[in-house]
PyMOL Python script that loads the backbone (N, CA, C, O; Angstrom):
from pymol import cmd

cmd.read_pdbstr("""\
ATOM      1  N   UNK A   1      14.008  16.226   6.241  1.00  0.00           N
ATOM      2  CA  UNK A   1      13.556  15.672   4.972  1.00  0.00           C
ATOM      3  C   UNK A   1      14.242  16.454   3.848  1.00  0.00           C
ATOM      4  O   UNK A   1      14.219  17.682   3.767  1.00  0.00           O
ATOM      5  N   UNK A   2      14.787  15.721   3.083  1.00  0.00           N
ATOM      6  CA  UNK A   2      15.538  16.454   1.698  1.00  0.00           C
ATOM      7  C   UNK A   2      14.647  16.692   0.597  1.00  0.00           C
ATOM      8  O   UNK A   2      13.796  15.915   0.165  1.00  0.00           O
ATOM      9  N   UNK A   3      14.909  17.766   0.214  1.00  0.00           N
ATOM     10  CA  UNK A   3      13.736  18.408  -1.121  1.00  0.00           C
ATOM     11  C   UNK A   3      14.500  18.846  -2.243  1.00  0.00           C
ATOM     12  O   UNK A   3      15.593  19.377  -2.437  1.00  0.00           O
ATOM     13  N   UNK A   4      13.525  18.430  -2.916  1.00  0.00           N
ATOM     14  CA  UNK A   4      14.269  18.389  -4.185  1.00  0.00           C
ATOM     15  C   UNK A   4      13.130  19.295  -5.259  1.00  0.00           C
ATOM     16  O   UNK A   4      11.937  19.357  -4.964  1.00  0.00           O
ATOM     17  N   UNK A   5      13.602  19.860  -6.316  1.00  0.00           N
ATOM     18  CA  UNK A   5      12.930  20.636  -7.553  1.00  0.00           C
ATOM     19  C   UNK A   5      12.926  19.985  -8.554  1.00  0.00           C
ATOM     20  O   UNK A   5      13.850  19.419  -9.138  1.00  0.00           O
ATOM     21  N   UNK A   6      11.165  20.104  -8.916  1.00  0.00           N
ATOM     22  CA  UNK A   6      11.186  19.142 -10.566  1.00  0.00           C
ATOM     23  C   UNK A   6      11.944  18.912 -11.634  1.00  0.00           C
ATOM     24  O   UNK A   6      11.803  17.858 -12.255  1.00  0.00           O
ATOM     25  N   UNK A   7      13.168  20.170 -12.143  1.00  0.00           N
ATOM     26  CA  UNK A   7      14.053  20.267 -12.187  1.00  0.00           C
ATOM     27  C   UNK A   7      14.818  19.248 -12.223  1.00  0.00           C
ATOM     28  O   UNK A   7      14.901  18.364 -13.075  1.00  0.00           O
ATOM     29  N   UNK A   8      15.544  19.446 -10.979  1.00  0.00           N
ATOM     30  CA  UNK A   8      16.536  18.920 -10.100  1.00  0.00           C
ATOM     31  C   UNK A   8      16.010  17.355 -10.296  1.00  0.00           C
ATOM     32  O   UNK A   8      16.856  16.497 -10.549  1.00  0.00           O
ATOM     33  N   UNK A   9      14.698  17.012 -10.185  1.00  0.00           N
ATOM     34  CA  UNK A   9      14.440  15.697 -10.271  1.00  0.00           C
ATOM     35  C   UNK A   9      14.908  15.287 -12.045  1.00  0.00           C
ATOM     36  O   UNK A   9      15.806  14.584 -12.509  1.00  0.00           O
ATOM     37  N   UNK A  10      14.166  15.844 -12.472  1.00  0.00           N
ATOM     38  CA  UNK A  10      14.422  15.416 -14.161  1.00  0.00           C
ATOM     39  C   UNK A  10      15.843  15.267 -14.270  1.00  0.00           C
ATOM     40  O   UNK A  10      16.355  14.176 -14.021  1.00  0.00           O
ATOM     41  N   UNK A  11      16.463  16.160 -14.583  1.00  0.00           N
ATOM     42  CA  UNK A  11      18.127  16.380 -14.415  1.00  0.00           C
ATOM     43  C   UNK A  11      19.101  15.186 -13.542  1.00  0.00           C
ATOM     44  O   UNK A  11      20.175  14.799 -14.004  1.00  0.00           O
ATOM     45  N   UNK A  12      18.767  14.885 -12.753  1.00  0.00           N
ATOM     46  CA  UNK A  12      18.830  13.912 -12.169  1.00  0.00           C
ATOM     47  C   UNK A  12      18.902  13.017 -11.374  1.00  0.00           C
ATOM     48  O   UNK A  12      19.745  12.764 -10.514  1.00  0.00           O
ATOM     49  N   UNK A  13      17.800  12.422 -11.733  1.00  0.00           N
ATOM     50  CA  UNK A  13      16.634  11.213 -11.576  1.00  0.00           C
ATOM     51  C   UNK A  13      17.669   9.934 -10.789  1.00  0.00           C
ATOM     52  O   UNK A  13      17.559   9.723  -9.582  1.00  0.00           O
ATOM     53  N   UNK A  14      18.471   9.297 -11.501  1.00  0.00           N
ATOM     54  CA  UNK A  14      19.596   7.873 -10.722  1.00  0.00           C
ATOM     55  C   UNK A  14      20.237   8.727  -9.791  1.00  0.00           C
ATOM     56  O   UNK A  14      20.491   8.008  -8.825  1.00  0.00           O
ATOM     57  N   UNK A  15      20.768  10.267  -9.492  1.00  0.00           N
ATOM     58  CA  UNK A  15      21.085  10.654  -8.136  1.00  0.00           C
ATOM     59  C   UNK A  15      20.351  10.850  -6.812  1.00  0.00           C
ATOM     60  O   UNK A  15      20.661  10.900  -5.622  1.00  0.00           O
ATOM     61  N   UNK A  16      19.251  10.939  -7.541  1.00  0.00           N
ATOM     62  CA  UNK A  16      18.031  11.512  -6.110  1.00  0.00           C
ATOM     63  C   UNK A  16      17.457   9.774  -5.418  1.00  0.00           C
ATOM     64  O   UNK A  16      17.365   9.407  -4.246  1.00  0.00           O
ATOM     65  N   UNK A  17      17.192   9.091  -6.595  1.00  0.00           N
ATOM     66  CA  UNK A  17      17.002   7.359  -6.396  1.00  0.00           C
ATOM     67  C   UNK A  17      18.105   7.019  -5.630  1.00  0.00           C
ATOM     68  O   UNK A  17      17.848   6.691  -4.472  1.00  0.00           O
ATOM     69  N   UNK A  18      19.249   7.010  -5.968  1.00  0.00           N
ATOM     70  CA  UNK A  18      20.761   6.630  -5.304  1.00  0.00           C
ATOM     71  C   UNK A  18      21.072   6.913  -3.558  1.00  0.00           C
ATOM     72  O   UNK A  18      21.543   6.097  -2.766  1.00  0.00           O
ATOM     73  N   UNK A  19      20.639   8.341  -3.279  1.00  0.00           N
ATOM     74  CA  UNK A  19      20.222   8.687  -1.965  1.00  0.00           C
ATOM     75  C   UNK A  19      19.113   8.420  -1.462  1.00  0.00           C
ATOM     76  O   UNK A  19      19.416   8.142  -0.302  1.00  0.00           O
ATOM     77  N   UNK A  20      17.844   8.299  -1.569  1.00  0.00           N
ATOM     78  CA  UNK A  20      16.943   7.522  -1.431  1.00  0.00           C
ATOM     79  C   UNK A  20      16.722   6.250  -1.061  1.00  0.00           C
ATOM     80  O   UNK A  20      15.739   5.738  -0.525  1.00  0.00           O
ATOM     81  N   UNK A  21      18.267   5.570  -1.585  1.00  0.00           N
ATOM     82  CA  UNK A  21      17.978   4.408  -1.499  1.00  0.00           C
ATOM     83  C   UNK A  21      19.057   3.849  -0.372  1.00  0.00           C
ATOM     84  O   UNK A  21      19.105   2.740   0.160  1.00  0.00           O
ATOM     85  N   UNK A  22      19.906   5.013  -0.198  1.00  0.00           N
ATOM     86  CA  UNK A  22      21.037   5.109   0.586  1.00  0.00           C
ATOM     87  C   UNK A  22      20.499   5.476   2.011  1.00  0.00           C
ATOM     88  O   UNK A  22      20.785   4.824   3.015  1.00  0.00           O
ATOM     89  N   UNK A  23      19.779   6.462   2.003  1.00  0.00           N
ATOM     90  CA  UNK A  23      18.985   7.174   3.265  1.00  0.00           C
ATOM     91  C   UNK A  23      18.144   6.294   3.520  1.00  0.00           C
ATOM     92  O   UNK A  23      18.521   5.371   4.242  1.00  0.00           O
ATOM     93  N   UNK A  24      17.178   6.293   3.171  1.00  0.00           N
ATOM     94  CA  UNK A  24      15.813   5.712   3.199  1.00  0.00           C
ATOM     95  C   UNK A  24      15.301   6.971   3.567  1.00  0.00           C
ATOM     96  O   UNK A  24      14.700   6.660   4.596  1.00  0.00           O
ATOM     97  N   UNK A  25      15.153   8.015   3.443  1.00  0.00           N
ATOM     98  CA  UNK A  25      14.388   9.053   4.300  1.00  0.00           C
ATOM     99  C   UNK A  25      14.022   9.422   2.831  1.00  0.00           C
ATOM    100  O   UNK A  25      14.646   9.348   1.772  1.00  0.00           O
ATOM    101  N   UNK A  26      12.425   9.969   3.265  1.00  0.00           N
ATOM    102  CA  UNK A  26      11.337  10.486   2.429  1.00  0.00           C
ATOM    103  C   UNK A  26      12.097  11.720   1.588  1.00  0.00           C
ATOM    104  O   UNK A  26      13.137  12.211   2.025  1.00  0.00           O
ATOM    105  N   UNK A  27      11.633  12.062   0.650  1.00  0.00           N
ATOM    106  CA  UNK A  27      12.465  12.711  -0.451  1.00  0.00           C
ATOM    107  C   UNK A  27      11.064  13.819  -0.818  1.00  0.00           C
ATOM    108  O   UNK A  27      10.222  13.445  -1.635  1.00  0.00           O
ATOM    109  N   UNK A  28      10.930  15.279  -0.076  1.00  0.00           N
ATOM    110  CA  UNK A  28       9.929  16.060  -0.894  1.00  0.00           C
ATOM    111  C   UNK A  28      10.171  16.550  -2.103  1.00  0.00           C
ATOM    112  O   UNK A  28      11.292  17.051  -2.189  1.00  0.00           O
ATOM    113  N   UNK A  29       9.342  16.599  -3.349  1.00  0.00           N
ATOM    114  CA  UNK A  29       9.228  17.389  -4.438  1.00  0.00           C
ATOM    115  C   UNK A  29       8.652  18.725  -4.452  1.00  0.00           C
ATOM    116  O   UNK A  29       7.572  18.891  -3.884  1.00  0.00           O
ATOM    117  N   UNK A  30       9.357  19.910  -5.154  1.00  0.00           N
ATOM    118  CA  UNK A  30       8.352  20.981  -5.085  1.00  0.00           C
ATOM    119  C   UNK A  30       8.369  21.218  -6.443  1.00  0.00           C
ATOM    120  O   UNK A  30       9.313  20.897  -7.164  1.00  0.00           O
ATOM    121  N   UNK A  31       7.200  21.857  -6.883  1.00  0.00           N
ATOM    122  CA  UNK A  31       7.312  22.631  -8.081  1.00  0.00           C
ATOM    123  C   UNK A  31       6.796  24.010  -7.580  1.00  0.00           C
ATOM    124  O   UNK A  31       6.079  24.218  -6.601  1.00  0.00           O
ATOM    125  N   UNK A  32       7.415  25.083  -8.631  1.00  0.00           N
ATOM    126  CA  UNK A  32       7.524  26.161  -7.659  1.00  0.00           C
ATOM    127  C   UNK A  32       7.512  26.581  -6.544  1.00  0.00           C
ATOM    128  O   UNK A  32       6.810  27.524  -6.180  1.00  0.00           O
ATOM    129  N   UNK A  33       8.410  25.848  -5.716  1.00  0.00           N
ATOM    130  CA  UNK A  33       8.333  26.192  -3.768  1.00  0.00           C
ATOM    131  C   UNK A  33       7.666  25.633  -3.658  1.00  0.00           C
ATOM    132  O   UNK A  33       7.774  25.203  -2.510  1.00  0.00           O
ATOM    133  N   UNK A  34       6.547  25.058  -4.291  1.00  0.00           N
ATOM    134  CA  UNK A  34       5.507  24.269  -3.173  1.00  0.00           C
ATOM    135  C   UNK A  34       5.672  23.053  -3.428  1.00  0.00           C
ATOM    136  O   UNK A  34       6.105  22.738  -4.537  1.00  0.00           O
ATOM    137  N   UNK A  35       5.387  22.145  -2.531  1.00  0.00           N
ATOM    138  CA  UNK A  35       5.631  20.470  -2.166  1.00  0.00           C
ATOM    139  C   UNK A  35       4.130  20.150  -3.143  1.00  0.00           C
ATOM    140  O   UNK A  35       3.006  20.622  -2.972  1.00  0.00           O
ATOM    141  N   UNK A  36       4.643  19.116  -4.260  1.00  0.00           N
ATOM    142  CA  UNK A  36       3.574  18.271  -4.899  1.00  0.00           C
ATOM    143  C   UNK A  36       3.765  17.105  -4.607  1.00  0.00           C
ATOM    144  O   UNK A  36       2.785  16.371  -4.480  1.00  0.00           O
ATOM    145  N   UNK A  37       4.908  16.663  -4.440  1.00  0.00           N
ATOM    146  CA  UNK A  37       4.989  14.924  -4.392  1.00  0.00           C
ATOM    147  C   UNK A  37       6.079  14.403  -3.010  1.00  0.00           C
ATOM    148  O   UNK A  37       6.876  15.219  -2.548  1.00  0.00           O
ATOM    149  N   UNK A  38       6.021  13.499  -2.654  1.00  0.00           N
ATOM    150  CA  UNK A  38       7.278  13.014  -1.886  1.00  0.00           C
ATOM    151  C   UNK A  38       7.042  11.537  -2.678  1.00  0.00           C
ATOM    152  O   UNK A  38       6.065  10.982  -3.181  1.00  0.00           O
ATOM    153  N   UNK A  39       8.880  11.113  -2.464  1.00  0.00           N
ATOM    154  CA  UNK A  39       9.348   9.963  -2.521  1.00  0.00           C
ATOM    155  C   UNK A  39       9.536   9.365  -1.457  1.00  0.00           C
ATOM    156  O   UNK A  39       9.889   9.994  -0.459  1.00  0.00           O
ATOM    157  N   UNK A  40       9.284   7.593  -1.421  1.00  0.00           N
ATOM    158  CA  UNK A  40       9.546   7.255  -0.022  1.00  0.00           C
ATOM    159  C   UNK A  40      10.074   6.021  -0.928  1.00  0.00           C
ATOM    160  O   UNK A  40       9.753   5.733  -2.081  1.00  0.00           O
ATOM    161  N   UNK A  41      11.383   5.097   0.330  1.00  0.00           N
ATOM    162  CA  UNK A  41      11.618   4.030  -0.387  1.00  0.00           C
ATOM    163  C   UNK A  41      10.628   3.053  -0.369  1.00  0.00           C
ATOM    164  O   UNK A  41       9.521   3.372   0.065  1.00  0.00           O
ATOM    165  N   UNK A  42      10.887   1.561  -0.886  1.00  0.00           N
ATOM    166  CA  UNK A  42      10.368   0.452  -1.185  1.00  0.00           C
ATOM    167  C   UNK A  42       9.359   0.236   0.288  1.00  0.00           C
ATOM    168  O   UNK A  42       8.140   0.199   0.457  1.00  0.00           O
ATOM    169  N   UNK A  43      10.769   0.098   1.388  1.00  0.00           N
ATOM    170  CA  UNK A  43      10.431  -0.355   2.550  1.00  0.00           C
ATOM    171  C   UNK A  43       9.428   0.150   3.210  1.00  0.00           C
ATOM    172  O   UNK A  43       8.633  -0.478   3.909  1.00  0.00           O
ATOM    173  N   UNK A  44       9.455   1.662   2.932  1.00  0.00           N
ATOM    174  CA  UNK A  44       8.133   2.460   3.744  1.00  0.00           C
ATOM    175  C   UNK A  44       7.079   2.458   2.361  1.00  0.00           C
ATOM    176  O   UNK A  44       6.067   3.064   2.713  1.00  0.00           O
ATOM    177  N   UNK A  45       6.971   2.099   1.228  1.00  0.00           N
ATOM    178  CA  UNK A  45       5.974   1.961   0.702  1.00  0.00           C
ATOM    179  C   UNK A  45       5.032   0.886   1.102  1.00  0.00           C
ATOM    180  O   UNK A  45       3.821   0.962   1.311  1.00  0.00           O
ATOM    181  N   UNK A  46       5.960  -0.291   1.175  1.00  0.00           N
ATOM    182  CA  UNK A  46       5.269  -1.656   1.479  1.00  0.00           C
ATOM    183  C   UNK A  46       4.342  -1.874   2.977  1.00  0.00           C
ATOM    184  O   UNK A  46       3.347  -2.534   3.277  1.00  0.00           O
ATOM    185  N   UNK A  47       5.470  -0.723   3.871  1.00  0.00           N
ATOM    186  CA  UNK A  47       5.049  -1.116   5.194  1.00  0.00           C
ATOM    187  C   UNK A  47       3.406  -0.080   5.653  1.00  0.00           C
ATOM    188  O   UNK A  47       2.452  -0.324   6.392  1.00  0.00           O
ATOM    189  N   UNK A  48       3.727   0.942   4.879  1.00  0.00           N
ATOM    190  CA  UNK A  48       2.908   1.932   4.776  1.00  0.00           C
ATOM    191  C   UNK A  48       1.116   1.450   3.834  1.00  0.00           C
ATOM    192  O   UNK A  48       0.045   1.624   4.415  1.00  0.00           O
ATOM    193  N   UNK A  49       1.176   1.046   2.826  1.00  0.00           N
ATOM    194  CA  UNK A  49       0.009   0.952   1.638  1.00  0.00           C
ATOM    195  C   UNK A  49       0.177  -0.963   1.309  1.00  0.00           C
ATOM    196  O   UNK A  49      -0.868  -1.567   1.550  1.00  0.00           O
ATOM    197  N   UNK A  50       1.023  -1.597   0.952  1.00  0.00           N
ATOM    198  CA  UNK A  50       0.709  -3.220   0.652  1.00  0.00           C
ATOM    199  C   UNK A  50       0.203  -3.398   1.405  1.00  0.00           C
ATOM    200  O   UNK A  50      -1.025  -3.312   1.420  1.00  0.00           O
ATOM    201  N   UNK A  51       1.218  -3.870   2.803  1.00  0.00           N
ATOM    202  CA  UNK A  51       0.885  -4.259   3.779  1.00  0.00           C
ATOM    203  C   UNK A  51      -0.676  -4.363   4.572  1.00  0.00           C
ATOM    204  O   UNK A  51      -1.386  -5.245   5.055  1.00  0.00           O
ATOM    205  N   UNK A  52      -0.718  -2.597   4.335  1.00  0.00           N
ATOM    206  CA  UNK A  52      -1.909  -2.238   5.073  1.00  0.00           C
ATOM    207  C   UNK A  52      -3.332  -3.032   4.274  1.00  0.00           C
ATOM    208  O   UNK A  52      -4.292  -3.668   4.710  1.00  0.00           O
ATOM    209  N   UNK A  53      -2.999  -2.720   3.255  1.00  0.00           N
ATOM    210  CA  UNK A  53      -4.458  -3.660   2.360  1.00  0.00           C
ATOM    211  C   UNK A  53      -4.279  -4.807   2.465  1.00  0.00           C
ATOM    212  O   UNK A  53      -5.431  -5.233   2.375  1.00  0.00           O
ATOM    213  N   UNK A  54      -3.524  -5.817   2.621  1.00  0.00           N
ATOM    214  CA  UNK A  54      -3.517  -7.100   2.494  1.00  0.00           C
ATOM    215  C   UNK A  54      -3.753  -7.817   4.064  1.00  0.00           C
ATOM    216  O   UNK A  54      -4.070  -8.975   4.339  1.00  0.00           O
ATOM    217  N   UNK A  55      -3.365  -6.229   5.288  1.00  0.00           N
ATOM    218  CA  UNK A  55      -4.458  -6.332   5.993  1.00  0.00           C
ATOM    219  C   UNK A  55      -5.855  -6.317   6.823  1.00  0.00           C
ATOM    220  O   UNK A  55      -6.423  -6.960   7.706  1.00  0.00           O
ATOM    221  N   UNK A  56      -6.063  -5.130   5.953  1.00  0.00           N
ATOM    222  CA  UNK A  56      -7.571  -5.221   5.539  1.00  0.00           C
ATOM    223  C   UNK A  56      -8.553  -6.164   5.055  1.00  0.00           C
ATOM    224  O   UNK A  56      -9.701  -6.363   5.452  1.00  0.00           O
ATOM    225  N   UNK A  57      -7.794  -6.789   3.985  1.00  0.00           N
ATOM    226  CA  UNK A  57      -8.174  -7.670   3.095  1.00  0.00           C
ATOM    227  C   UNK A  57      -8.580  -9.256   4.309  1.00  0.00           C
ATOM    228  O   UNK A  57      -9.541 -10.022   4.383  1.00  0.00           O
ATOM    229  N   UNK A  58      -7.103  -9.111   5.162  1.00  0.00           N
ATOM    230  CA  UNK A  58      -7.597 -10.437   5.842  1.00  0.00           C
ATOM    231  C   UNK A  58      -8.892 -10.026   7.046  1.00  0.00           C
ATOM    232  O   UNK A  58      -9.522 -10.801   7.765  1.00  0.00           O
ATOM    233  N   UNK A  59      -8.975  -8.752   6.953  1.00  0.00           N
ATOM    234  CA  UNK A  59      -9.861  -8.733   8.003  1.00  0.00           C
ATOM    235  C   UNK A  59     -11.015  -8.458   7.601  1.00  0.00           C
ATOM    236  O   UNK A  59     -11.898  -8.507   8.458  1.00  0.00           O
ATOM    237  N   UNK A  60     -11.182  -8.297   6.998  1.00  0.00           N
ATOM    238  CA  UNK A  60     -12.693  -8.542   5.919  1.00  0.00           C
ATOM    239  C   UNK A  60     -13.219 -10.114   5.623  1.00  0.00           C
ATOM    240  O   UNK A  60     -14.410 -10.394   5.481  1.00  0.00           O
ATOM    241  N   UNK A  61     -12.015 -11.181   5.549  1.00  0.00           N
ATOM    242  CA  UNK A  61     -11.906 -12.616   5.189  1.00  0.00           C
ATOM    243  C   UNK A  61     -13.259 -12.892   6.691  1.00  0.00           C
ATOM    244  O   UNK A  61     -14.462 -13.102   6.844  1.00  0.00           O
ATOM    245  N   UNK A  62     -11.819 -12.675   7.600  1.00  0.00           N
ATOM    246  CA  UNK A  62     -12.172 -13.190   9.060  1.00  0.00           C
ATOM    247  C   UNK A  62     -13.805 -12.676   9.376  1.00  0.00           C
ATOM    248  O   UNK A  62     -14.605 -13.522   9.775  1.00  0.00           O
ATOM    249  N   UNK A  63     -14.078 -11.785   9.249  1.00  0.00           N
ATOM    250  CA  UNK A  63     -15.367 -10.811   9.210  1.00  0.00           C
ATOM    251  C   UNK A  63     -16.577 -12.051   8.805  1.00  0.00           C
ATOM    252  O   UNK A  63     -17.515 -12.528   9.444  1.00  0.00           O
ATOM    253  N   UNK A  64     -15.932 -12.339   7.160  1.00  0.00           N
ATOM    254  CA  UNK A  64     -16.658 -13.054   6.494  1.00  0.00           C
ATOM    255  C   UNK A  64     -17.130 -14.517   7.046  1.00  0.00           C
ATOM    256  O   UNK A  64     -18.209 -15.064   6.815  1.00  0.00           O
ATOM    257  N   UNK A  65     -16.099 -14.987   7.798  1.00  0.00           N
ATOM    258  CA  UNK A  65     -16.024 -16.408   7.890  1.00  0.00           C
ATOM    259  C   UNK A  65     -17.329 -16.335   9.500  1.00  0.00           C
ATOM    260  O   UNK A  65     -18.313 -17.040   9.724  1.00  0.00           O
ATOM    261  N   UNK A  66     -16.670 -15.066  10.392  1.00  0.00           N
ATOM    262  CA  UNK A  66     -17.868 -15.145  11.235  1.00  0.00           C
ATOM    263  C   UNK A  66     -18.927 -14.965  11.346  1.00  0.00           C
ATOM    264  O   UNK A  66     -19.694 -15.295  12.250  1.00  0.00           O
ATOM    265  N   UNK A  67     -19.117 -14.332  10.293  1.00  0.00           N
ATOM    266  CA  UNK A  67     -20.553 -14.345   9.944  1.00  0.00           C
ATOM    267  C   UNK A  67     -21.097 -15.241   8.908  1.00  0.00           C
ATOM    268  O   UNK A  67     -22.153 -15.013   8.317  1.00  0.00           O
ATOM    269  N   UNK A  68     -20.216 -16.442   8.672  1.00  0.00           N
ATOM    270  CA  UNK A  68     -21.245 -17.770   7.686  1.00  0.00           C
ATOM    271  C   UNK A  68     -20.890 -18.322   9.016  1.00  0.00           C
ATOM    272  O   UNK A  68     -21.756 -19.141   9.326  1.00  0.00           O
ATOM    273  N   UNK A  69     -19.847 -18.201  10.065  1.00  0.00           N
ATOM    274  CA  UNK A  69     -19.682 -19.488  11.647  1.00  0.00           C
ATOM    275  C   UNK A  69     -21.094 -19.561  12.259  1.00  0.00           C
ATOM    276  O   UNK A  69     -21.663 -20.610  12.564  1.00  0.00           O
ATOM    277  N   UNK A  70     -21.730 -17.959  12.443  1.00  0.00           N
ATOM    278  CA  UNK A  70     -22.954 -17.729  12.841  1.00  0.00           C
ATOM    279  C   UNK A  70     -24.253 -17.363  12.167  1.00  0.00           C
ATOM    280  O   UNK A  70     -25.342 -17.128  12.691  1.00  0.00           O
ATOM    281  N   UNK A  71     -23.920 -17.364  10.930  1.00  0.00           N
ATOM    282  CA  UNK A  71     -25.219 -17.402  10.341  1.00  0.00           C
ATOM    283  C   UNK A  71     -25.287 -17.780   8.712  1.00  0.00           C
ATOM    284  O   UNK A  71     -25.617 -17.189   7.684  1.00  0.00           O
ATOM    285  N   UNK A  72     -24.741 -19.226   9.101  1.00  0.00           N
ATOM    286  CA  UNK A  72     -25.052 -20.114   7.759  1.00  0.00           C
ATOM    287  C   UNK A  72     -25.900 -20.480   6.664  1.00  0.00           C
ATOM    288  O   UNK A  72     -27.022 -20.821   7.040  1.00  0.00           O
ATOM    289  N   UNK A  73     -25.739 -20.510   5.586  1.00  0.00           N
ATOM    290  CA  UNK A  73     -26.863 -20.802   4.418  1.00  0.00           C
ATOM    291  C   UNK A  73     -27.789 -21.551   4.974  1.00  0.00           C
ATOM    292  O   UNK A  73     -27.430 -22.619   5.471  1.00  0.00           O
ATOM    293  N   UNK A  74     -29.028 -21.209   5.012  1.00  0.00           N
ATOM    294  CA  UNK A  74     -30.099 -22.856   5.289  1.00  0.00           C
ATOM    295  C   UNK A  74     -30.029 -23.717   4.285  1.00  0.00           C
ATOM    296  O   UNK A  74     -30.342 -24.791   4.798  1.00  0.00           O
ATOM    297  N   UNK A  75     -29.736 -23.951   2.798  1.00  0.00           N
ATOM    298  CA  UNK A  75     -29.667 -24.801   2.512  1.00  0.00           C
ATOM    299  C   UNK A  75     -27.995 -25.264   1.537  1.00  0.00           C
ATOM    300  O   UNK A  75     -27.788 -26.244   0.820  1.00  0.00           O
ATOM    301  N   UNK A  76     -27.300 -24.410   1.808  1.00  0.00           N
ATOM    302  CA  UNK A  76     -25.707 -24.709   1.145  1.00  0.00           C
ATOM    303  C   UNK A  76     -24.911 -25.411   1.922  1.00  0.00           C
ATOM    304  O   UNK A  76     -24.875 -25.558   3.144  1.00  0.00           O
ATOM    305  N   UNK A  77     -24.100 -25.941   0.814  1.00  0.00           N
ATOM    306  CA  UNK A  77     -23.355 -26.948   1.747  1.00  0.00           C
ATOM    307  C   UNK A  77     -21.799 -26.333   1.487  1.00  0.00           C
ATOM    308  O   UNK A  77     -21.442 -25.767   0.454  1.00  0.00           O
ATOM    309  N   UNK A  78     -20.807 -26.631   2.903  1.00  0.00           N
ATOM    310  CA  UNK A  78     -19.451 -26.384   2.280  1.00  0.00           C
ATOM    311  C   UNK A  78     -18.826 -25.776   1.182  1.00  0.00           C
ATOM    312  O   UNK A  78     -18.219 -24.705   1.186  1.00  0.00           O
ATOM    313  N   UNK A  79     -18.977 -26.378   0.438  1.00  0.00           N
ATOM    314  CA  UNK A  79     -18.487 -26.818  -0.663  1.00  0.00           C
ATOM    315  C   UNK A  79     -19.321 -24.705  -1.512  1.00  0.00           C
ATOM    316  O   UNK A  79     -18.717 -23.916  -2.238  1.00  0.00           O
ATOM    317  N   UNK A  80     -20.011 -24.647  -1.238  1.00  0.00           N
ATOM    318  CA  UNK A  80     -21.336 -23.402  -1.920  1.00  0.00           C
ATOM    319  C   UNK A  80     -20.454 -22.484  -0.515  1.00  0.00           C
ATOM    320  O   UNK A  80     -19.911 -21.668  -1.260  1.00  0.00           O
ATOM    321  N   UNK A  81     -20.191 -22.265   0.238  1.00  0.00           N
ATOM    322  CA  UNK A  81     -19.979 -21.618   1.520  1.00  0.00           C
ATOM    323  C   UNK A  81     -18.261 -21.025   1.019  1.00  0.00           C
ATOM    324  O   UNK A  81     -17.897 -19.856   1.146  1.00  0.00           O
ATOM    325  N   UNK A  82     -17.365 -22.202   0.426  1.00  0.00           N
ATOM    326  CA  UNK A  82     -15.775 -21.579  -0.077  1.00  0.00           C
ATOM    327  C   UNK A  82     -16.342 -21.027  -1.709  1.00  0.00           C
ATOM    328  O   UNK A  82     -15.462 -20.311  -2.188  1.00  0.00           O
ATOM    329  N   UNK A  83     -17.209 -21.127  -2.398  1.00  0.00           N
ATOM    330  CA  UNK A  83     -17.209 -20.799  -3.616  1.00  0.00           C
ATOM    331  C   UNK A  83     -17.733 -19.196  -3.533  1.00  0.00           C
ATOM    332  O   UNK A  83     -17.669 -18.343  -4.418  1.00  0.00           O
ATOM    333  N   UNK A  84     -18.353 -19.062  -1.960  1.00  0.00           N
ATOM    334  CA  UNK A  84     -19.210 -17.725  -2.264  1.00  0.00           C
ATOM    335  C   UNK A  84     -18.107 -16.897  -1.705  1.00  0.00           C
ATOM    336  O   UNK A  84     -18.229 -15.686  -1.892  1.00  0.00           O
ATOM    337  N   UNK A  85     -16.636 -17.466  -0.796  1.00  0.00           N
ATOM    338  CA  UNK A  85     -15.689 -16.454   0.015  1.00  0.00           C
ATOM    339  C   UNK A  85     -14.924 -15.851  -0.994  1.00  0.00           C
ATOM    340  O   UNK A  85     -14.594 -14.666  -1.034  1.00  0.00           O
ATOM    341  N   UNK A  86     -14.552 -17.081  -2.136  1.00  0.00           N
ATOM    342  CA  UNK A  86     -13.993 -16.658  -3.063  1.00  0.00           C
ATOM    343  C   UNK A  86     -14.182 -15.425  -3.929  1.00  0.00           C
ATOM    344  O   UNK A  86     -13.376 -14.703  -4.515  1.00  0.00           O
ATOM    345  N   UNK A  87     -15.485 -15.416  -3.824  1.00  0.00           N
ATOM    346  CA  UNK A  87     -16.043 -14.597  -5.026  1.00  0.00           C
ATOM    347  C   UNK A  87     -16.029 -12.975  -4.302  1.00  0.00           C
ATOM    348  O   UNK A  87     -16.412 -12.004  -4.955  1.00  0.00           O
TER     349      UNK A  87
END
""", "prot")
cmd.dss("prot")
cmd.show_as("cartoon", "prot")
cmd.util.cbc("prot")
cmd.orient("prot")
């Protein structure tokens, strides 16, 4: 993993992006010797944090839907059943 100094980041910023984007490999920050931040590209952001919530998100949906499959409003119809998934 290549490390870089806050410094070194400020100073410059389109060279450290440029390899980053060239590598793809995670990029540590230190300020004084010690690691505060890493950079990662697009690809491991998305695959790492979007991704992951949007599949969460569907599995919370699915969650939802089996539990109105098995235990439906007594008196809502359809129509009250997509207005409440939405919400």
């Amino acid at each position: 993993m290549e490390t870089v100094n806050a410094l070194q980041l400020r100073q410059s910023l389109g060279t450290v992006l440029d390899q980053l984007e060239r590598n793809g490999a995670p990029i540590m920050v230190c300020r004084r010797r010690t690691p505060v931040a890493a950079l990662v590209s697009l690809k491991d952001y998305r695959e790492r944090f979007v991704d992951r919530e949007a599949d969460e998100q569907r599995r919370e949906v699915i969650a939802r839907l089996k539990q109105i499959k098995f235990d439906p409003p007594s008196n809502g119809t359809t129509l009250d059943i997509l207005r409440d998934l939405r919400s």
